[in-house]
FIDRENKOL-416448 format. One record per residue: x, y, z of N, C-alpha, C in turn. Coordinates in Angstrom, 3 decimals, padded with zeros to 6 digits. Atoms other than C-alpha are relative to their C-alpha. Example, Ala and Ser with C-alpha at 12.3 -4.5 7.8 and 13.67 -1.06 7.14 Angstrom:
<nodes>
<node <000.890, -001.190, 000.000>, <012.300, -004.500, 007.800>, <000.900, 001.200, 000.000>>
<node <-000.820, -001.190, -000.060>, <013.670, -001.060, 007.140>, <-000.770, 001.090, 000.730>>
</nodes>
This chain:
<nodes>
<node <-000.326, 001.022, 000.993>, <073.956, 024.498, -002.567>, <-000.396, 000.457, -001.398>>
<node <000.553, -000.167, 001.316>, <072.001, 025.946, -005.191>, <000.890, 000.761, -000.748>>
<node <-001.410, -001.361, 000.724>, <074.821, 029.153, -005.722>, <001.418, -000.747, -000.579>>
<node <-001.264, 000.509, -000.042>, <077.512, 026.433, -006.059>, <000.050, -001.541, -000.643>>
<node <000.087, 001.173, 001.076>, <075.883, 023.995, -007.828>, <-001.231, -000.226, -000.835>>
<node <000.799, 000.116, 000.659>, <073.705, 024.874, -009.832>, <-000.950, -000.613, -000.560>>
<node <000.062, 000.682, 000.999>, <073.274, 022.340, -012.025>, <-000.960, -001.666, 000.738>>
<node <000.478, 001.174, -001.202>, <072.111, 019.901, -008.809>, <001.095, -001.156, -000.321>>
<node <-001.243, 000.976, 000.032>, <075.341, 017.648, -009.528>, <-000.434, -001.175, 001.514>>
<node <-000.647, 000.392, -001.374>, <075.497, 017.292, -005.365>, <-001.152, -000.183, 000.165>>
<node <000.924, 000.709, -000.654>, <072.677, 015.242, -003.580>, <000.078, 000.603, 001.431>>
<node <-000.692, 000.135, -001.844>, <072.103, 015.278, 000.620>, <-000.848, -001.256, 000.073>>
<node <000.494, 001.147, -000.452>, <071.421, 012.543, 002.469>, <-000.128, 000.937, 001.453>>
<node <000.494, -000.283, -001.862>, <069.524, 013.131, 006.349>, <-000.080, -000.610, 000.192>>
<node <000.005, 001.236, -000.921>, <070.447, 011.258, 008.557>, <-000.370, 000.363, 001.298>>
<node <000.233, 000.338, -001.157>, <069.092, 010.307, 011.694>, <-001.241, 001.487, 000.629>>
<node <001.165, -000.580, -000.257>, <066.019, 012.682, 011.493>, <-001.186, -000.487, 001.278>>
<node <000.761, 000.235, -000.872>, <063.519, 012.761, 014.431>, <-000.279, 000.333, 001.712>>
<node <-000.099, -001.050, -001.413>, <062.709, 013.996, 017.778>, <000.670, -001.204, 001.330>>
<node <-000.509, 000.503, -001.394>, <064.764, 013.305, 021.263>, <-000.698, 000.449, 001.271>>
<node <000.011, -000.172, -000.976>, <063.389, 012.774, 024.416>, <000.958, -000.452, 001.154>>
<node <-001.010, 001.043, -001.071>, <064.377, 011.913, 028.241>, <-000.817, -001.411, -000.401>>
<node <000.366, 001.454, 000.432>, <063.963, 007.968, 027.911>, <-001.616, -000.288, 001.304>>
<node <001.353, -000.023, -001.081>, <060.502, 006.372, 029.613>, <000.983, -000.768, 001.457>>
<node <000.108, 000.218, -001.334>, <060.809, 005.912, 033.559>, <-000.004, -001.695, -000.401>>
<node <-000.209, 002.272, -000.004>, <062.169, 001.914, 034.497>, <001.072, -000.209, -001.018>>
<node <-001.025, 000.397, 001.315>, <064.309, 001.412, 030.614>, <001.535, 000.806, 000.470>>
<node <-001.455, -000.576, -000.113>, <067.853, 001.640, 030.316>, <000.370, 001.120, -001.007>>
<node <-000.479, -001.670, 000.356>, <069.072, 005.407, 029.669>, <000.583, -000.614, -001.201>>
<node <-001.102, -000.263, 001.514>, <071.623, 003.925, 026.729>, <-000.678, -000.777, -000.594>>
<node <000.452, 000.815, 001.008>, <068.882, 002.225, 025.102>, <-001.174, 001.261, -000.581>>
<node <000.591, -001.160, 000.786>, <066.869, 005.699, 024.307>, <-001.427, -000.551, -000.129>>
<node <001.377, 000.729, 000.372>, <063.188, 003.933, 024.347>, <-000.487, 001.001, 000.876>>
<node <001.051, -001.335, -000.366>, <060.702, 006.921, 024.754>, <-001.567, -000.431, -001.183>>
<node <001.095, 000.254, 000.139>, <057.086, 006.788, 024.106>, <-000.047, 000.954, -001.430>>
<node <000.781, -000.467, 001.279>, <055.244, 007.962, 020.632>, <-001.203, 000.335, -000.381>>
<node <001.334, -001.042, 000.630>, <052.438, 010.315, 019.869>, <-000.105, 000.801, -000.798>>
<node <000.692, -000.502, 001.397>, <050.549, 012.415, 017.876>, <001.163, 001.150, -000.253>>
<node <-001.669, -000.981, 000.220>, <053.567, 015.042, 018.776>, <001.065, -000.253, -001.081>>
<node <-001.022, 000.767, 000.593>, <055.828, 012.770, 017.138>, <-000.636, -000.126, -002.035>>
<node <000.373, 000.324, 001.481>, <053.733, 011.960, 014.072>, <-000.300, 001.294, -000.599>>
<node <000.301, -001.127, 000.339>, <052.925, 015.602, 013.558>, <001.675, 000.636, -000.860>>
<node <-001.587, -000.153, 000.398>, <057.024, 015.877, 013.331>, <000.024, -000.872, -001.074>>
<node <-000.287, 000.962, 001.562>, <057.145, 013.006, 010.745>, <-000.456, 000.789, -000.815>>
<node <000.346, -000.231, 001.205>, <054.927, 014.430, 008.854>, <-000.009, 001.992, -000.788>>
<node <-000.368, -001.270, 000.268>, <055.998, 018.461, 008.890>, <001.143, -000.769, -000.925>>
<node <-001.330, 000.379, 000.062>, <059.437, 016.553, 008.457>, <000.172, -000.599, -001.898>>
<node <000.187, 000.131, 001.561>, <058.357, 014.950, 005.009>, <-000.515, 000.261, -000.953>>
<node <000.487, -001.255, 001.211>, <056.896, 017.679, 003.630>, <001.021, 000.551, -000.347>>
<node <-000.853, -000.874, 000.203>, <060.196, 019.243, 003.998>, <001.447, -000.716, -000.806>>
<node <-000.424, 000.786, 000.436>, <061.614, 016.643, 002.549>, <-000.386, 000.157, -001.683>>
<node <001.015, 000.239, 001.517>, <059.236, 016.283, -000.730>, <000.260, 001.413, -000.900>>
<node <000.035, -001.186, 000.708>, <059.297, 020.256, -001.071>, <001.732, 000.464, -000.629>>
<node <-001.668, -000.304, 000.652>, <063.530, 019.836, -001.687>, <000.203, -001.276, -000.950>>
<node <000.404, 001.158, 000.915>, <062.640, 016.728, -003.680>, <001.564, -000.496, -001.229>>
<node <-000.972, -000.117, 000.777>, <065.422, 017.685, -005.890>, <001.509, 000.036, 000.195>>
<node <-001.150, 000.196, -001.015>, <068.097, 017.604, -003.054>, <000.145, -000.628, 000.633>>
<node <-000.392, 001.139, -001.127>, <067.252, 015.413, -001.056>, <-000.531, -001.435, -000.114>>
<node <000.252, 001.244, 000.528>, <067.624, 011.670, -002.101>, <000.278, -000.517, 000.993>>
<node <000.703, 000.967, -000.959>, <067.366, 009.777, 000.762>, <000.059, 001.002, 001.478>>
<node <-000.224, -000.400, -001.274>, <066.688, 010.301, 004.688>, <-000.371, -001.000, 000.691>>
<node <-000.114, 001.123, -000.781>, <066.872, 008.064, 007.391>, <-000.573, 000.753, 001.303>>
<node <000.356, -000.070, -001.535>, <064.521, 007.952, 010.864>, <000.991, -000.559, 000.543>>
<node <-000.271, 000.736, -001.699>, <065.819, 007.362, 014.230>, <-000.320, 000.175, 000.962>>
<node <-001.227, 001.178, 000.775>, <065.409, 004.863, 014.446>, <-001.236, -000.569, -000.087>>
<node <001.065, 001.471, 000.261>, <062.826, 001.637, 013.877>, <-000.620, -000.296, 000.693>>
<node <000.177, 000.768, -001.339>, <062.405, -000.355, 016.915>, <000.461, 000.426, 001.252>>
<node <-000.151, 000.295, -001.392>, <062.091, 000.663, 020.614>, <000.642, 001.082, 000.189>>
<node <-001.122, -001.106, -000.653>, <064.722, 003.762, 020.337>, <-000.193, 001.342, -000.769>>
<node <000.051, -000.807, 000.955>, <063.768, 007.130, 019.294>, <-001.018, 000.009, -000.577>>
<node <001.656, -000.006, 001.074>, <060.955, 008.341, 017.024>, <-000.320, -001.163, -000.679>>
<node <000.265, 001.676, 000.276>, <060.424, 004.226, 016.702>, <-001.412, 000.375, -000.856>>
<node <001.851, 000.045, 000.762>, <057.422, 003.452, 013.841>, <-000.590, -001.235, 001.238>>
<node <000.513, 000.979, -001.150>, <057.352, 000.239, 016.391>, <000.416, -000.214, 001.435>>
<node <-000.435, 000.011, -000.891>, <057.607, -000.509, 019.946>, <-000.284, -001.269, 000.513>>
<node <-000.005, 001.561, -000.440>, <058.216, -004.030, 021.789>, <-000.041, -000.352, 001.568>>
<node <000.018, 000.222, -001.511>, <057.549, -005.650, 025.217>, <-000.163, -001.698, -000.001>>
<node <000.312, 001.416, 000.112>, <058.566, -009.254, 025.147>, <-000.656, -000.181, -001.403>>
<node <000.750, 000.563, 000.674>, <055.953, -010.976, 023.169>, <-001.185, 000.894, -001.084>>
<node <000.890, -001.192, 000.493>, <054.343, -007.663, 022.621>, <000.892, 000.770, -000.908>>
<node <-000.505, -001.453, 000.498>, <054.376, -005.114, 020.005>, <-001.448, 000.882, -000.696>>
<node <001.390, -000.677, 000.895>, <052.274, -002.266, 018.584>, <000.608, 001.395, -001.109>>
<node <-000.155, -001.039, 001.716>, <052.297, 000.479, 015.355>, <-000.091, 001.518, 000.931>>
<node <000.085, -001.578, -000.904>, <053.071, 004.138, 016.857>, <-000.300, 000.723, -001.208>>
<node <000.220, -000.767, 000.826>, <051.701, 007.182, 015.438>, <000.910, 000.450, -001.476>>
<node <-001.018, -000.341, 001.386>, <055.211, 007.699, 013.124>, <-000.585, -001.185, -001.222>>
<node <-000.301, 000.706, 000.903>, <054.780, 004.529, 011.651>, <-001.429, 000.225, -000.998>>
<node <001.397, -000.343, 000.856>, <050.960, 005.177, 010.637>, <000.536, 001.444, -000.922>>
<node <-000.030, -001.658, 000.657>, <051.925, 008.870, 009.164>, <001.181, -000.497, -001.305>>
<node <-000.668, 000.110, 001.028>, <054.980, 006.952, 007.291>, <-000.768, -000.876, -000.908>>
<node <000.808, 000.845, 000.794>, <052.334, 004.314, 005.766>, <-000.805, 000.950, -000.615>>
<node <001.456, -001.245, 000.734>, <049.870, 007.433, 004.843>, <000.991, 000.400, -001.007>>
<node <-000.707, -000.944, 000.846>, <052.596, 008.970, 003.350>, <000.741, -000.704, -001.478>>
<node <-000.460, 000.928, 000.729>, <053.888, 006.335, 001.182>, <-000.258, 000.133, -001.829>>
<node <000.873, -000.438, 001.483>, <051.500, 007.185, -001.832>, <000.839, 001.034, -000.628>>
<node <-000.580, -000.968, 001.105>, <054.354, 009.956, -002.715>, <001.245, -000.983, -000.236>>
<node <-001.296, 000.514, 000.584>, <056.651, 007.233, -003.370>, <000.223, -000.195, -001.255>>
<node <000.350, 000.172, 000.923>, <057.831, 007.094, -006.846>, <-000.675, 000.840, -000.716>>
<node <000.672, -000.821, 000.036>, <055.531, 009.670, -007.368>, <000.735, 001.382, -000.487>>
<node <-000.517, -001.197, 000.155>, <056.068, 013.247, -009.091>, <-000.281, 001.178, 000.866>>
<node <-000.051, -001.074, -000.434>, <056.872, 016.316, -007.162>, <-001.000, 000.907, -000.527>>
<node <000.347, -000.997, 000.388>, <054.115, 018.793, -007.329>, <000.289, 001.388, 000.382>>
<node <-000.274, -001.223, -000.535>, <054.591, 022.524, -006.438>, <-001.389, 000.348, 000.990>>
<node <001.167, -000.602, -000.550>, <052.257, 023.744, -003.517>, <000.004, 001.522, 000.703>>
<node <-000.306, -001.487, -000.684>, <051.525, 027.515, -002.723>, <-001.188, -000.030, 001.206>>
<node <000.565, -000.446, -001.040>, <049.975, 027.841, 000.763>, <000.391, 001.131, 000.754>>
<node <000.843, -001.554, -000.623>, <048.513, 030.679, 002.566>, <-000.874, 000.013, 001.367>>
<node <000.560, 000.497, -001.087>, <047.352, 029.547, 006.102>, <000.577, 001.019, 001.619>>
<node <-000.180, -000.972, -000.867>, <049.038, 032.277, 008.483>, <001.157, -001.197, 001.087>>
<node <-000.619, 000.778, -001.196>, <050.657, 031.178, 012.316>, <-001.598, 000.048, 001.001>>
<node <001.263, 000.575, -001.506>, <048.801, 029.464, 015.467>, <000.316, 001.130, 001.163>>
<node <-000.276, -000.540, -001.229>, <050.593, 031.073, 017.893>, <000.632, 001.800, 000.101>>
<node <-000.633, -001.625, 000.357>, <052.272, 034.404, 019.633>, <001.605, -000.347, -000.768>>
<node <-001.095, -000.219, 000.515>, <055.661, 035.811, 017.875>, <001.124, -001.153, 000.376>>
<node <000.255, -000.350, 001.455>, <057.667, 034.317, 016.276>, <-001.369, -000.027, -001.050>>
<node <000.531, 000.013, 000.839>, <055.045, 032.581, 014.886>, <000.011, -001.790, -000.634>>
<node <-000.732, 000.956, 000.853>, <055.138, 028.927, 013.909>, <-001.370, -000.459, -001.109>>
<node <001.166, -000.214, 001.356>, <052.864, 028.188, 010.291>, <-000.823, -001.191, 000.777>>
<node <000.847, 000.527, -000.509>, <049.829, 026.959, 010.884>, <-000.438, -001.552, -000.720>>
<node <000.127, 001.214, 000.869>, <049.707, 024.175, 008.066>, <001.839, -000.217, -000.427>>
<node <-001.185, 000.651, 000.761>, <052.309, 021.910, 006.483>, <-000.951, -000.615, -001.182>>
<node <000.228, 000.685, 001.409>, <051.956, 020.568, 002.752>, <000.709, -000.293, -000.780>>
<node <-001.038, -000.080, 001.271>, <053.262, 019.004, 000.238>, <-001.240, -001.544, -001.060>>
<node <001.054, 000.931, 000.991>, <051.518, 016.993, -002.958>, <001.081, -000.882, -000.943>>
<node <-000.325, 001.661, 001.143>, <052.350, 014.399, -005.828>, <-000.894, -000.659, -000.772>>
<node <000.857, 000.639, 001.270>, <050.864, 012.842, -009.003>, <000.479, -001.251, -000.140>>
<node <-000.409, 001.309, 000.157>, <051.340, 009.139, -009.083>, <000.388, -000.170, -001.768>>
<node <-000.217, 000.456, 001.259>, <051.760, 007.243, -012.449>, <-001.371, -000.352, -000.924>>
<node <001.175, 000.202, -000.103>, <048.188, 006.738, -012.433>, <-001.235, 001.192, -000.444>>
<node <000.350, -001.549, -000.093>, <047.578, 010.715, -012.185>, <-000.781, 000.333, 001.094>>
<node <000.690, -000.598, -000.984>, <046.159, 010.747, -009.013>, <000.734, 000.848, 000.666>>
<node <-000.855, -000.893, -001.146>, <047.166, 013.537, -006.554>, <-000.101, -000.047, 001.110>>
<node <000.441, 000.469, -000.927>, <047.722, 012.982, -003.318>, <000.731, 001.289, 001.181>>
<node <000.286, -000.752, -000.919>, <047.784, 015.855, -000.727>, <000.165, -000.533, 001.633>>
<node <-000.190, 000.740, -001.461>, <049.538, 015.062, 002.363>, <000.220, 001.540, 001.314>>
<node <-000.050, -001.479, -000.837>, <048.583, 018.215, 005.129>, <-000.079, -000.370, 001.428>>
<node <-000.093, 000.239, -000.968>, <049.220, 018.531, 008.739>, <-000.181, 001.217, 000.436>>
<node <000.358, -000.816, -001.149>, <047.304, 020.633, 011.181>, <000.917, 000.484, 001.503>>
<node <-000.773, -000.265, -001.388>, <050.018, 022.379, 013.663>, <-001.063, 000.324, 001.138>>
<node <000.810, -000.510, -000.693>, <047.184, 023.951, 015.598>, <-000.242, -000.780, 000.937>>
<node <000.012, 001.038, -000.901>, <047.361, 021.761, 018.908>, <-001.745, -000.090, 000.624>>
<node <000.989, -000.048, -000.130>, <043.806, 023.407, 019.703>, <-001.301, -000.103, -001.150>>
<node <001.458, -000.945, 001.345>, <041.452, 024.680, 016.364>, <000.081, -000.895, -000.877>>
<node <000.318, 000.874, 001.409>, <040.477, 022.384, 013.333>, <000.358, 001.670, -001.082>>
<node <-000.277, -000.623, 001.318>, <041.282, 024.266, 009.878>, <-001.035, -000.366, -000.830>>
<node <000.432, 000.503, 001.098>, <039.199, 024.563, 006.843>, <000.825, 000.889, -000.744>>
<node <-000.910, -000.545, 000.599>, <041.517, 024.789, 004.148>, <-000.595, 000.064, -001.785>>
<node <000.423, 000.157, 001.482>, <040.337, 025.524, 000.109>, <001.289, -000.252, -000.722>>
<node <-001.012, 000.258, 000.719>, <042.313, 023.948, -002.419>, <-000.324, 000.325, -001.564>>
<node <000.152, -000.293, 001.602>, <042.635, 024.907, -005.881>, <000.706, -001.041, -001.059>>
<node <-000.885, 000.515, 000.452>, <043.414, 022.059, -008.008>, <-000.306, 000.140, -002.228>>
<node <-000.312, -001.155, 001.168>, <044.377, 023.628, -011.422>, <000.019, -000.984, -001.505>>
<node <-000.401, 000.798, 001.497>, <044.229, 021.971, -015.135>, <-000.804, -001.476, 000.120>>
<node <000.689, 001.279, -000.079>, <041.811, 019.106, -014.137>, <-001.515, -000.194, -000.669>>
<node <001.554, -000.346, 000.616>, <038.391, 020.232, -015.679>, <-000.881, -000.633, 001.278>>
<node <000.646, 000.222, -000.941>, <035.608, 019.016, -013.305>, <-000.252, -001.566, 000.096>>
<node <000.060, 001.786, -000.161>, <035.447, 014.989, -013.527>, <001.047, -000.139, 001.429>>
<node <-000.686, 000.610, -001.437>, <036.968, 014.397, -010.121>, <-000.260, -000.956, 000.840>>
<node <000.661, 000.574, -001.249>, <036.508, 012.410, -007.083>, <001.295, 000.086, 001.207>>
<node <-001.006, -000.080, -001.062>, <038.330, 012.531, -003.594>, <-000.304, -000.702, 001.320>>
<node <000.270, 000.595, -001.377>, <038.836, 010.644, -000.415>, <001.319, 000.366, 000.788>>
<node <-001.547, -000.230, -001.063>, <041.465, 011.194, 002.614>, <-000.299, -000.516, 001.318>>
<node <-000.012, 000.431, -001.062>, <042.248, 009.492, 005.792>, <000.766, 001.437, 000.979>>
<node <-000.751, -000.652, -001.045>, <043.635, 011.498, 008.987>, <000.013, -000.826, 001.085>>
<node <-000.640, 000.224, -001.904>, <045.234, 010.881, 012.495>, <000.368, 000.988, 000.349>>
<node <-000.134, -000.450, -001.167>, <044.801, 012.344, 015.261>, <-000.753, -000.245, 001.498>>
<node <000.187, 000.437, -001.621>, <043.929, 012.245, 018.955>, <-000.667, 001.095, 001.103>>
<node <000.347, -001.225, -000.815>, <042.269, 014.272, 021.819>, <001.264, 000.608, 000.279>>
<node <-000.711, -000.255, -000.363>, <045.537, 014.915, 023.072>, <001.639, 000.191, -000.913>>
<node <-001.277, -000.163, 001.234>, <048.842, 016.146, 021.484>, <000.623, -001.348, 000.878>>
<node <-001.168, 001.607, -000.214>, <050.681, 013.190, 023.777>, <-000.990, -001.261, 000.334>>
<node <001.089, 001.335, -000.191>, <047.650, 010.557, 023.125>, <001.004, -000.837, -000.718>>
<node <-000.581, 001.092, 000.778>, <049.766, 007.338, 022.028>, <-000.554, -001.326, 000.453>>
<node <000.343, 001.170, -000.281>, <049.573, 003.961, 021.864>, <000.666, -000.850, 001.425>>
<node <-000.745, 000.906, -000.869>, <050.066, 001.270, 024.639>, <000.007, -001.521, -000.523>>
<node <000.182, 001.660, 000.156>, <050.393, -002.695, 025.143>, <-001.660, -000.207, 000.335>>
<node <001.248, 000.076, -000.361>, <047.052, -002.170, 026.417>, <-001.133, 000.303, -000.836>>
<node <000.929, -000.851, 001.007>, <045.245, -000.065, 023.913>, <000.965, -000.017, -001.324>>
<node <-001.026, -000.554, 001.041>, <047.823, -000.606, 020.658>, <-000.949, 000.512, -001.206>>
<node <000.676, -000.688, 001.236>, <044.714, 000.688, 018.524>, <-000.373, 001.423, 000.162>>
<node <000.112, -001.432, -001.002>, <044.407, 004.076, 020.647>, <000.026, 001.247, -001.002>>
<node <000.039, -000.848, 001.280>, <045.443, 006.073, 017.799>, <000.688, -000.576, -001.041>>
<node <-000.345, 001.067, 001.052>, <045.312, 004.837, 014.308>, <-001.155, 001.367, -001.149>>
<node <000.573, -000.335, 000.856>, <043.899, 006.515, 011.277>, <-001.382, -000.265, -000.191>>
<node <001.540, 000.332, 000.139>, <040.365, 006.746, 010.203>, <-000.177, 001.134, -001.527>>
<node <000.851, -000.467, 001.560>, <038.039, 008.152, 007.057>, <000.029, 001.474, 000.393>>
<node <000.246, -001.459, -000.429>, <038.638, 011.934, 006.853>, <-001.234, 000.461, -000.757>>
<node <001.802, -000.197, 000.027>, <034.930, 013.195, 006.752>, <000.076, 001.642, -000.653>>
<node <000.058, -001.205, 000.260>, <034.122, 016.671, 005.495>, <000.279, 000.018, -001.405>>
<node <-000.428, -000.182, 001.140>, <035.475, 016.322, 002.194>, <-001.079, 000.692, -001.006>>
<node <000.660, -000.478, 000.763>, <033.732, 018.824, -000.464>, <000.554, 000.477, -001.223>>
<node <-000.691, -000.309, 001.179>, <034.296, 019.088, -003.798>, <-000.875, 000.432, -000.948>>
<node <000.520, -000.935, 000.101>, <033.027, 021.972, -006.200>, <001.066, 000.122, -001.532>>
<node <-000.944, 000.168, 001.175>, <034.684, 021.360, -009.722>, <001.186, -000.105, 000.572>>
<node <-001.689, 000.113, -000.271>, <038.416, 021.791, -009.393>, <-000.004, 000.745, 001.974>>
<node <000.054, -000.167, -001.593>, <037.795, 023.080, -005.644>, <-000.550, -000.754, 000.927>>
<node <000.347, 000.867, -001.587>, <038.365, 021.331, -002.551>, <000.192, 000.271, 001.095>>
<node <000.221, -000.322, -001.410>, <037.444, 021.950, 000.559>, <000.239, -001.292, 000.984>>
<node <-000.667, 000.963, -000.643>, <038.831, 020.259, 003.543>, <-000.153, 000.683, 000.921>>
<node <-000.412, -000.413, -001.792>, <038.563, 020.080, 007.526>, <000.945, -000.677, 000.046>>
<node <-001.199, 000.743, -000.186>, <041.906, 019.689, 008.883>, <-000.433, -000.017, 001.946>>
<node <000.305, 000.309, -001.402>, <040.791, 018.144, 012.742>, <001.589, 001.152, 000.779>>
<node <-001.211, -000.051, -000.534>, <043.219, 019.949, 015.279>, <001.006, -000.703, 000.282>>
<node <-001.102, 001.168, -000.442>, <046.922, 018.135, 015.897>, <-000.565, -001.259, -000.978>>
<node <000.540, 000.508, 000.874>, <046.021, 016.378, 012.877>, <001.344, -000.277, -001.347>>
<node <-000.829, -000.061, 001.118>, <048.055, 014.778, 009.647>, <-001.033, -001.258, -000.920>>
<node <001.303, 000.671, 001.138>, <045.785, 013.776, 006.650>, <000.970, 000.277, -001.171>>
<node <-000.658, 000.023, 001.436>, <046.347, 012.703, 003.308>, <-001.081, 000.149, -000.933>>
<node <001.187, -000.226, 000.468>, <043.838, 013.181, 000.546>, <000.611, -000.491, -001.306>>
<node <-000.458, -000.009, 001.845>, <043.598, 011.866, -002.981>, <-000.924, 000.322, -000.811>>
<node <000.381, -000.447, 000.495>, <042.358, 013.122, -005.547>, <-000.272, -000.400, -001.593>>
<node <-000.327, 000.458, 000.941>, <041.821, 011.614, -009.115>, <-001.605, 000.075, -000.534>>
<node <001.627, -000.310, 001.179>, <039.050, 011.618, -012.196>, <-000.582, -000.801, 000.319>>
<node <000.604, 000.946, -000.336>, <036.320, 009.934, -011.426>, <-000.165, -000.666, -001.220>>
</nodes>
């Protein structure tokens, strides 16, 4: 697009982004209702990094789907319902709405053997406010990450906080039974060293971090 349109004239729209399984055991096959974990939210949130980092191409994208079918943020049983890992990772992520595109250069290697898949995802944003908000996801299904960040042109008045989700298990999700099972919490570790920040990224992990003058 870029050789042929330089100028960014032409937009994309993504549609129907999100992962397919077989449907859960008992539900009807043409209604697509499959369960949601940290697998899933790990995909959201590679998915809208890759999103943020074409920022300039890509004006809207659409999950699928919502409710009950597909990488669902919610799931229903009767009278019941509860918040799946997507929908927590799309509420974390929210803070780049509106928000300016920053540029991020990472340097984090691969987890696994050949090819190779990267071991971090990132992507950032400066509100209206000027905070920055650092949204990273740990592929590493086993190893925590510590990752240094360099944040550039800020002088040393800072302060920072970040939540993460994740789970013992890459397919830990929620039930009707447990719908708080996995849910976000206070990401701990945070160290900050003038314009350098240091960060544990938990394994199978997607954290957001902000960052702003104290």
């Amino acid at each position: 697009m870029d050789q042929y349109d330089p100028a960014k004239r032409v937009s994309m729209i993504v549609d129907e982004w999100g992962a397919w399984y077989k449907v859960e055991k008992g539900t009807n096959p043409g209604f697509l209702y499959q369960q949601n974990s940290i697998r899933d939210a790990l995909i959201a949130g590679v998915t809208l990094n890759i999103f943020h980092a074409h920022a300039d191409r890509v004006r809207m994208a659409n999950l699928a789907q919502t409710v009950n079918v597909l990488q669902s943020v919610i799931l229903t049983d009767k009278e019941k319902m509860l918040l799946t890992p997507t929908y927590h990772v799309l509420r974390m992520f929210q803070v780049h709405q509106g928000a300016t595109a920053l540029t991020v250069s990472l340097d984090a290697g691969t987890f696994d053997e050949e090819p190779g898949l990267p071991r971090l995802s990132a992507s950032a944003s400066r509100d209206s406010q000027g905070t920055v908000h650092l949204s990273l996801c740990n592929l590493d299904p086993d190893n925590a990450v510590q990752l240094t960040i360099d944040v550039r042109g800020w002088g040393d008045a800072l302060a920072v906080s970040g939540e993460v989700l994740t789970a013992p298990e890459l397919d830990s999700h929620n039930t009707f039974d447990r719908p708080d099972a996995v849910k976000p919490a206070k990401l701990e570790g945070l160290r900050l060293k003038g314009c350098v920040l240091e960060v544990n990224l938990p394994a199978r992990s997607v954290s957001v971090v902000a960052v702003k003058r104290a």
